[in-house]
N, C-alpha and C positions, 0 to 999 in steps of 0.2 A: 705355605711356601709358594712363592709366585715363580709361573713359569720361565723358563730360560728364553732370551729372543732367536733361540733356533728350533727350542721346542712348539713356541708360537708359531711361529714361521712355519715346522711342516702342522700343525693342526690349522693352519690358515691355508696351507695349501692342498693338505686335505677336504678341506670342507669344500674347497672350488672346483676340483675335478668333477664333471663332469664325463667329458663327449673320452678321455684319457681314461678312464678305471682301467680296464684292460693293462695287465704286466706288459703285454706287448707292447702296447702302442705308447705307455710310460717311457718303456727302454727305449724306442727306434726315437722316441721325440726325445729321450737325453740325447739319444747319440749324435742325431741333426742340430739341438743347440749347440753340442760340444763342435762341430763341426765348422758351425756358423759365425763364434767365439775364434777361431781359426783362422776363416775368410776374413772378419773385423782386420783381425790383426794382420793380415796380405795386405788388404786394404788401406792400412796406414801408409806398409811400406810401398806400395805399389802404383796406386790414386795418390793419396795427398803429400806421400815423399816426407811426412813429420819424421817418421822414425826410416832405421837405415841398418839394413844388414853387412855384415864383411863377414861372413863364417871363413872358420881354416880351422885346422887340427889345434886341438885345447895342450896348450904346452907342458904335457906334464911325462915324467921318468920314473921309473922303475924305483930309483934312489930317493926321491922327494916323500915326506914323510906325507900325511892325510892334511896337516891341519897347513902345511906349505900349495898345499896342491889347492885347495879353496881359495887362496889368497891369488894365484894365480891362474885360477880358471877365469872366464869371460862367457858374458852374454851372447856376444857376437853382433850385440845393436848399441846402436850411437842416434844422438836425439831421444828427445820426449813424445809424448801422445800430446795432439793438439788436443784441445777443448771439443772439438766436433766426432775425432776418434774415438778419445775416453768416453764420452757418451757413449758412442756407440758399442765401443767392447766392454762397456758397463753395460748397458742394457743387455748384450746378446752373453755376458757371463751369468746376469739375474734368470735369465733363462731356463740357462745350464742348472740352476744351483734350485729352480721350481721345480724341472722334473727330475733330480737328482732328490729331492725331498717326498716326489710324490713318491717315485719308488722305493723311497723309505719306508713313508706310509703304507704300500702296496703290501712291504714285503713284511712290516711289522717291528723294522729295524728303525732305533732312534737316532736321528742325525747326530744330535749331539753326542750319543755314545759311541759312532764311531768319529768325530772330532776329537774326544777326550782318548779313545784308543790309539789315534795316531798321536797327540800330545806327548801322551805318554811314552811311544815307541820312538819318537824323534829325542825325549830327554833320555834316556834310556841306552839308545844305541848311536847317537850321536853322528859324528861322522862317517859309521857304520853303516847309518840308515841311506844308504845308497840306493835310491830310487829314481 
């Protein structure tokens, strides 16, 4: 049976770790991609103006059933990701998603089982799954 391309992915990102072995230094460099994935996205709205923020309170009541309140929730952004953006918050998410891998590997945890755990809890608990 041939590997999954997520199980590839962390024995690929396994085998690269070098100067990273350390659980530490795994976690603080997930949390600095995750952070960096973040700035990208300021960066759009903020430098190159492709995408555009209007937050305000998400219009929903007490009354409104679950599956009414999805339909009428919002992003808060308007516009697309140019071409120079998406690169960029593609690269700095590939980042996030190495050492989210490596710490898989660190920790002995299969990415893809917890991919398939969350599958499951989103078919599962549906609109429930309020995260």
């Amino acid at each position: 049976m041939s590997a999954s391309k997520l199980e590839h992915f962390q024995r690929q990102v396994s085998e690269l770790l070098l100067r990273d072995r350390s659980l530490l230094d795994a976690m603080t460099k997930l949390s600095q991609s995750s952070a960096s994935v973040n700035r990208a996205v300021a960066k759009a709205v903020t430098e190159c103006g492709c995408i555009e923020l209007n937050a305000r309170q998400q219009p929903f009541s007490q009354a409104q059933r679950l599956d009414e309140i999805r339909h009428l929730s919002r992003s808060h952004m308007s516009g697309q990701l140019c071409e120079h953006c998406r690169d960029f918050v593609r690269s700095e998410m590939g980042k996030t998603l190495f050492y989210f891998a490596a710490l898989c590997s660190l920790l002995d945890i299969g990415f893809e089982e917890i991919v398939d755990e969350e599958i499951k809890k989103c078919a599962t608990l549906g609109l429930f799954n309020l995260t």
